[in-house]
C-alpha positions in Angstrom: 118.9 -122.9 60.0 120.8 -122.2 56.7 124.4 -121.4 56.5 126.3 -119.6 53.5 129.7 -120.6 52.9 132.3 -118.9 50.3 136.2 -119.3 49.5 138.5 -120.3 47.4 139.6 -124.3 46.6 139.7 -125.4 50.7 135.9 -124.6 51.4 135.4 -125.9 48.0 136.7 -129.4 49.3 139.3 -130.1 46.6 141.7 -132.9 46.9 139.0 -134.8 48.9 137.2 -138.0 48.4 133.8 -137.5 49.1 131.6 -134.6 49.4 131.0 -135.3 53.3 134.5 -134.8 54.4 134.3 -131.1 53.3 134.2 -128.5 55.9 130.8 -127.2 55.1 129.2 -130.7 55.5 130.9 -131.1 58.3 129.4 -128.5 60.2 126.3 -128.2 58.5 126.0 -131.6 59.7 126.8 -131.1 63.2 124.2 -127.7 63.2 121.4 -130.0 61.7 121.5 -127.3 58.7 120.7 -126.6 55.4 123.5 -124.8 53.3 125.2 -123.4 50.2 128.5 -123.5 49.1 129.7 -120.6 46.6 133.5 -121.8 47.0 135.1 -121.8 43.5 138.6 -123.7 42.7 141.3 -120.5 42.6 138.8 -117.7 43.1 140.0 -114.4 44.4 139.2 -112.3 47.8 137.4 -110.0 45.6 135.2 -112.7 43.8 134.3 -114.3 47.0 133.6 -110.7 48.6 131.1 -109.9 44.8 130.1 -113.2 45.3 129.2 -113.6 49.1 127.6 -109.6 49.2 125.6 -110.7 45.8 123.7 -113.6 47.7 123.1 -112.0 51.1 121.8 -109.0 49.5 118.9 -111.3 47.9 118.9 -114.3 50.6 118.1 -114.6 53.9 121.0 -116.6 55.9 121.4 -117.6 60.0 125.2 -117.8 59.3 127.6 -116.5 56.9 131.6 -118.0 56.9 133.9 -116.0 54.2 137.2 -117.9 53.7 139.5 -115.0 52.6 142.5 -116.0 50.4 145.7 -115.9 49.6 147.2 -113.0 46.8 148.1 -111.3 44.4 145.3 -113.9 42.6 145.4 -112.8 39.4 142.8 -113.4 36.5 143.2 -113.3 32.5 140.6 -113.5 30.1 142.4 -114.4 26.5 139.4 -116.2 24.9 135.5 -115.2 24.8 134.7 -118.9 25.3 136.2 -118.6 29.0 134.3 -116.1 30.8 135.0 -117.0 34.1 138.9 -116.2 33.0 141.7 -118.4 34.2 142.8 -117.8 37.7 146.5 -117.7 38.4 148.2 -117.0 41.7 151.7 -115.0 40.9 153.9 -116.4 43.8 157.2 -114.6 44.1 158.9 -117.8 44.4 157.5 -119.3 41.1 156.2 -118.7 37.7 154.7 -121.9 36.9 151.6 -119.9 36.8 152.6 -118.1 33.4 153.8 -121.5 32.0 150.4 -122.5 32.4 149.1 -120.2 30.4 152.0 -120.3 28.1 150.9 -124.3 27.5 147.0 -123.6 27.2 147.2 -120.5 25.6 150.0 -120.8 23.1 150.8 -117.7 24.0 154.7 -116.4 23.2 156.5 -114.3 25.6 159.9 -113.7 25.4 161.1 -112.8 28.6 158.3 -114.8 31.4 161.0 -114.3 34.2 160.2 -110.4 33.8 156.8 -110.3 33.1 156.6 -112.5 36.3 158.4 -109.6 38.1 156.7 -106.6 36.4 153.3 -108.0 37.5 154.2 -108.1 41.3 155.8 -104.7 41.3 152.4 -103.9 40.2 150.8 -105.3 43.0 152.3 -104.5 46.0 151.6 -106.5 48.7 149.7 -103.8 51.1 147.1 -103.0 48.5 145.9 -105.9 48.0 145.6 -107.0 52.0 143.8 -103.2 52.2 141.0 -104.7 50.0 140.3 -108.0 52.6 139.9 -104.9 55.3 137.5 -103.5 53.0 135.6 -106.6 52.5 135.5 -106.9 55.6 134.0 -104.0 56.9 131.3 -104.3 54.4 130.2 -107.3 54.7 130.2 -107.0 58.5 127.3 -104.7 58.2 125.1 -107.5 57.7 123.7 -109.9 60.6 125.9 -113.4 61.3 129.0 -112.6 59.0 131.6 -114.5 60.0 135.5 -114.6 58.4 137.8 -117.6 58.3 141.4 -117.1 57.4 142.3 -119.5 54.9 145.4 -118.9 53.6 146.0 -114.8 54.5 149.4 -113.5 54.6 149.1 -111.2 58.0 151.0 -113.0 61.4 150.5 -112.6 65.0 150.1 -109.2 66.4 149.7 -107.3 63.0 146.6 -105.8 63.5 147.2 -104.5 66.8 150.3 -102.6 65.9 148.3 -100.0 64.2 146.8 -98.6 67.6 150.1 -99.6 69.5 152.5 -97.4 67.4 149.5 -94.9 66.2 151.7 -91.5 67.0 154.8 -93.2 68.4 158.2 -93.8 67.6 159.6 -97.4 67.3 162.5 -99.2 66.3 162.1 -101.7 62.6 163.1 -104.2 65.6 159.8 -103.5 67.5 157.1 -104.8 64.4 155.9 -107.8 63.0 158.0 -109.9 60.6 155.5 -109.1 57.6 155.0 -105.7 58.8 158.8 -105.4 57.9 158.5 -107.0 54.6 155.5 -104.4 53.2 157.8 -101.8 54.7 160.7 -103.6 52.4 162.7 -102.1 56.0 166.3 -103.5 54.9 166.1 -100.8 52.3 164.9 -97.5 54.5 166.6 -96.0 57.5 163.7 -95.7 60.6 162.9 -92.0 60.4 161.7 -93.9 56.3 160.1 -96.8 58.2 158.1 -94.4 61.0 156.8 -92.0 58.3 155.4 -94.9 55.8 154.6 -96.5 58.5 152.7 -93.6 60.4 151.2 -91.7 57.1 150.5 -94.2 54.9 149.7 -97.9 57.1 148.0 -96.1 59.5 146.3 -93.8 58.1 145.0 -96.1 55.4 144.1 -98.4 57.8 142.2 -95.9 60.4 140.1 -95.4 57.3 139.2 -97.8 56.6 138.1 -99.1 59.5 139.6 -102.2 60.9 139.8 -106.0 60.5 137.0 -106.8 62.8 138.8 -109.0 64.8 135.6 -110.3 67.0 134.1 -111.5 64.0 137.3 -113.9 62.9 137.2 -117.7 63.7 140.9 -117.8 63.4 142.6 -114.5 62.7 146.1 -115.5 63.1 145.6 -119.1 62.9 145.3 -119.7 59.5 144.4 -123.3 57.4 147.1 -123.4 55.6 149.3 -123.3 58.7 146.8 -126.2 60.3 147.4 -129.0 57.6 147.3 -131.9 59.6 147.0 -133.9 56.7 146.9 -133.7 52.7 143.6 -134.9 50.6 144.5 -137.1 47.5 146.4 -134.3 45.5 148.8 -133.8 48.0 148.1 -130.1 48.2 145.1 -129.7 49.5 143.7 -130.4 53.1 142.7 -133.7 53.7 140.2 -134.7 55.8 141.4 -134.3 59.1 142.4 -130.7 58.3 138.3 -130.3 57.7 137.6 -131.5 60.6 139.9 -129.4 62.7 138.9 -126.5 60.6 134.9 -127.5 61.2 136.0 -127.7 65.1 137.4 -124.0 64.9 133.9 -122.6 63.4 131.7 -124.4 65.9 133.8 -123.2 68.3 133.3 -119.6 67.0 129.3 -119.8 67.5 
């Protein structure tokens, strides 16, 4: 047997001691299997998407786990000598990000605090979930793909609100606590909420296809929420987190 993994810095083990306390060893282990691990310290949903499609195009796998993300995960490329660019993650709640880059870089911006800003306006939160849905469905055309919520931003019931509500009425009240923040509701009155809600979510959605639910280890139980302990940069999972995280994807098979 031979197993494909991809993701971002979890998969890729960081903050741990020793290779064999990752996730992918663990299970590889347990499935007496050979694997390869693609995972890449801040890469991006669409880098591990290119990246996973890329090696199952070429090479035959038995199973395939995609660790989708967190976003906006942004990526600048100021120097030639840097082609894989320097991965940034623009969190509404800080710009340490573009201090980084300020430090490394040398790089003088006047006003960071609205550059910060004017880079998240650009990249509103339902775009970028729309491209994990399209991942999704492409990479689920090919045999054994599985998909492993890492650090996604979606919460219970999400999905299923978009066959639910599809040519109904409802109240702000009546969806999800995320679905409220993409529709930004405090600022629209519900016949505002219904039609963006109805025309744009939905529709978008319905074309998409859908999330694939069946083919999720943990849909709305991501990692990040499953931290039972931190590896040695207190960030990361530690340990036992790979192991539960392991348990979860056996369980899937």
């Amino acid at each position: 047997m031979k197993i494909l993994y991809n993701g971002c810095s979890y998969p890729y083990g960081e903050g741990l001691v020793a290779p064999e306390q990752c996730v992918c060893n663990i299970v590889s282990k347990e499935l007496e299997a050979e694997f390869k691990n693609l995972s890449e310290i801040g890469s991006n949903n669409y880098n591990i998407f290119l990246t996973t499609l890329t090696e199952i195009s070429k090479n035959p796998y038995d199973l395939v786990f995609v660790f989708f993300t967190t976003w906006p995960r942004l990526k600048f490329y100021p120097d030639l000598e840097y082609p894989k660019g320097f991965p940034v993650t623009a969190n509404p709640r800080s710009i340490h990000w573009l201090k980084t880059l300020q430090t490394n870089e040398g790089l003088t911006i006047k006003n960071p605090q609205d550059l910060h800003q004017t880079l998240l306006m650009l990249n509103h939160e339902w775009h970028w979930l729309m491209e994990v849905v399209r991942y999704v469905n492409i990479l689920s055309t090919y045999p054994n793909v599985k998909f492993v919520n890492s650090i996604c931003h979606w919460d219970t019931g999400f999905f299923e609100q978009f066959e639910t509500f599809i040519d109904k009425e409802f109240l702000p009240n009546d969806l999800t606590e995320y679905t409220k923040f993409i529709l930004n509701v405090s600022s629209r009155d519900d016949s505002q909420i219904n039609d963006l809600f109805q025309n744009i979510m939905i529709n978008e959605y319905t074309r998409t296809g859908n999330i694939q639910a069946d083919k999720w280890v943990n849909l709305y139980d991501p990692w990040k929420n499953n931290k039972i302990d931190r590896g040695i940069d207190n960030l990361h999972p530690g340990p036992k987190s790979h192991q539960w995280m392991a348990q979860q994807i056996i369980g899937s098979i």
